[in-house]
Structure formats: structure tokens, C-alpha cells
N, C-alpha and C positions, 0 to 999 in steps of 0.2 A: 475424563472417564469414558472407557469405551461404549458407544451405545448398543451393541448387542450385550455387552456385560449389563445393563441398566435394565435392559428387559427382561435379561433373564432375573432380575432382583424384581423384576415387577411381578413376573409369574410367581414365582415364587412369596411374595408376600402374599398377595390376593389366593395364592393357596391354601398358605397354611392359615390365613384370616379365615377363610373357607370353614376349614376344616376346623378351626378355634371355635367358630361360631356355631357349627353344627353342633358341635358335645355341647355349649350351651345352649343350645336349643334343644337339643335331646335330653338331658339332664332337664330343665324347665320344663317340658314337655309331659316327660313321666309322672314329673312329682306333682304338677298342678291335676294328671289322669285326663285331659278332654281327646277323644279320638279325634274327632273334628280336626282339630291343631295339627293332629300328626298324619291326617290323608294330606291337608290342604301344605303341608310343608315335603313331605315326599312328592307329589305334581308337580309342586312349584323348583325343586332340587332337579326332578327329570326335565323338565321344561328349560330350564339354565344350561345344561348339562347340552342338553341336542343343540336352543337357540349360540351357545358358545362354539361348540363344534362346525355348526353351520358358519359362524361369522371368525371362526380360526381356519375359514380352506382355503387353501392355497393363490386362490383366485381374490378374493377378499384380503389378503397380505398382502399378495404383490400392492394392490392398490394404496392400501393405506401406508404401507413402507416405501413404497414409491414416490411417491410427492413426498416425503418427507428426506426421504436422501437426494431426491433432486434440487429443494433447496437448500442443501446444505453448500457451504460456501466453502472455497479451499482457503486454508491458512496455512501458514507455519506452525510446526508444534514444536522445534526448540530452536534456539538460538539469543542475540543478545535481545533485551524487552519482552522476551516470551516466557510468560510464566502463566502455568495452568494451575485454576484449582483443587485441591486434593478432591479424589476419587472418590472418598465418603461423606466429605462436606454437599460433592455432585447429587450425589446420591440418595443423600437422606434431605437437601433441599428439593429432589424431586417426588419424593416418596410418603412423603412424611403426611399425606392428604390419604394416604392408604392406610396408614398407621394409626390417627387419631380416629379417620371411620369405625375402622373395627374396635379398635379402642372404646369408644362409644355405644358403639353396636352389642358389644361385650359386655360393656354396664349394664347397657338399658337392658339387654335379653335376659338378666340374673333375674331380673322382677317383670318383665315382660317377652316371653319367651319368643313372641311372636316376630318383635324387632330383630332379634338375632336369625328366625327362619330368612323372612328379609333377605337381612346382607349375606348373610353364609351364599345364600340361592344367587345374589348379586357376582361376590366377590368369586364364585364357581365359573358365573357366567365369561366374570372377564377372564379367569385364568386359563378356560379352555378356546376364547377369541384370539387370546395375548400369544399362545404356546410356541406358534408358530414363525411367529415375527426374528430371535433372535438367529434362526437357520436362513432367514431370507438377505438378513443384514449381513452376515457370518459367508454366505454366494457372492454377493456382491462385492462384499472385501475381498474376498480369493479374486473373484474372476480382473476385478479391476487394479489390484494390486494396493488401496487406499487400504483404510482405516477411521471409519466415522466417529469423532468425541462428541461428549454432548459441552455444551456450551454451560457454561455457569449461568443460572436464572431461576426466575420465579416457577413455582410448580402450579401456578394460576396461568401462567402462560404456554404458547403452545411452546414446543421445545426446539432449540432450535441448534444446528451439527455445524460441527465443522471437518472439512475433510481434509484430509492429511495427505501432502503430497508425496508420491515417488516408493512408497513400502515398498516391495516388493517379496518379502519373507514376513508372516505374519505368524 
């Protein structure tokens, strides 16, 4: 699986988790009536919102997409013995720790509204950290001519690329 594809699935779940968890939290919010609940969850949405933005600039990408495409190792992606895992097996082995959060996050906030302010406020923060990362990966593909996979493995581990030799049409 390509790794700018993977981030852009990252963004994209921690969004729409985001945004799942908000209407629950909003929804629980109303129906329980405490103001309190609904200052300290709009601060905490604005506070994610700027601390993401701050830690999605461009200067904070390069950094953290950098070591990580630096240790990627080059391999062959076809030929005889080469065989890659399917694209969504990659994918939802790496993701699936976003999936069960909100999933969770989503129960508990039906009876405790407050767990879902939480992660909504959480999974905002990462999705506007994350935004930027698959544009950084997607430059360096162009400029180098590669193509970065992600590797088949654990989503408890860090992740680890492999880089494709010789593309030159992406």
C-alpha cells in the first residue's frame, strides 16, 4: 500500500471519528442541559483545533516525514518471490487502533458525554497534525522518482517503508 494513500486514510478516519464523536457529544450534551459540559467542550475543540494546526506546519512535517522516509529501505516491488500484501489488509492492520478508539469513545459518550468531548477534541487534534503529511510524501515521490509502501506489520509498531526503485512516471 502506498504510504501517502495510508495517511490520507489516517486523516480521514480521525476526521470523520472527530466529527462522529462531536454529534455525540452534542446530542449528550443537550439532553443531560449542563452548560459547564458545553463551555468546557467548545475550549477544549478550539484548543485541538489551533494545538493541530500548530503541530500540522510544514516545518513539523518535514521533520516527522523525514526520518521516516529516510529509513525506509529500498526493495523490489515485483518480480519472482515478490509478493505484497493487499492494500486493505495494510491498511486496516494499521488503522484499526483508530477504529476501535472511536468505536469506544462512541459507546462510552452515549452515557457519558464527556468521554466523547474527549476524543472528538483528540481525534480533531490529530487530523489537523496529520493533514499535511500525505503532500510531503506525494514531493518527494515526484521529486525522487520512488514510490514509498508501507510494509505489512503490527499497528503497535512504528511503521516501517519500503522504497521502490527506478518509478519515474507516478
Amino acid at each position: 500500500m502506498p504510504y501517502a494513500e495510508l495517511l490520507r486514510a489516517t486523516v480521514f478516519l480521525t476526521a470523520g471519528g472527530a466529527t462522529v464523536l462531536a454529534a455525540i457529544s452534542i446530542i449528550g450534551i443537550t439532553q443531560g442541559g449542563d452548560d459547564l459540559v458545553i463551555v468546557v467542550a467548545l475550549v477544549w475543540w478550539f484548543l485541538a483545533a489551533v494545538i493541530g494546526t500548530v503541530l500540522g506546519s510544514p516545518e513539523r512535517v518535514r521533520e516527522g516525514v523525514g526520518r521516516t522516509l529516510a529509513e525506509a529501505r529500498t526493495a523490489p516491488t515485483s518480480g519472482p518471490g515478490v509478493s505484497l500484501p493487499s492494500p486493505g489488509r495494510i491498511a486496516f492492520g494499521r488503522t484499526w487502533p483508530i477504529l476501535l478508539a472511536v468505536g469506544l469513545a462512541g459507546a462510552l459518550g452515549v452515557f457519558l458525554p464527556e468521554v466523547a468531548v474527549i476524543a472528538s477534541g483528540y481525534s480533531l487534534l490529530v487530523s489537523l497534525a496529520w493533514r499535511n503529511r500525505e503532500a510531503a510524501v506525494l514531493a518527494v515521490e515526484r521529486r525522487d522518482g520512488v514510490r514509498f509502501l508501507v510494509e505489512s506489520g503490527s499497528a503497535l509498531k512504528p511503521i516501517r517503508l519500503l522504497r521502490s526503485p527506478g518509478l519515474t512516471q507516478l
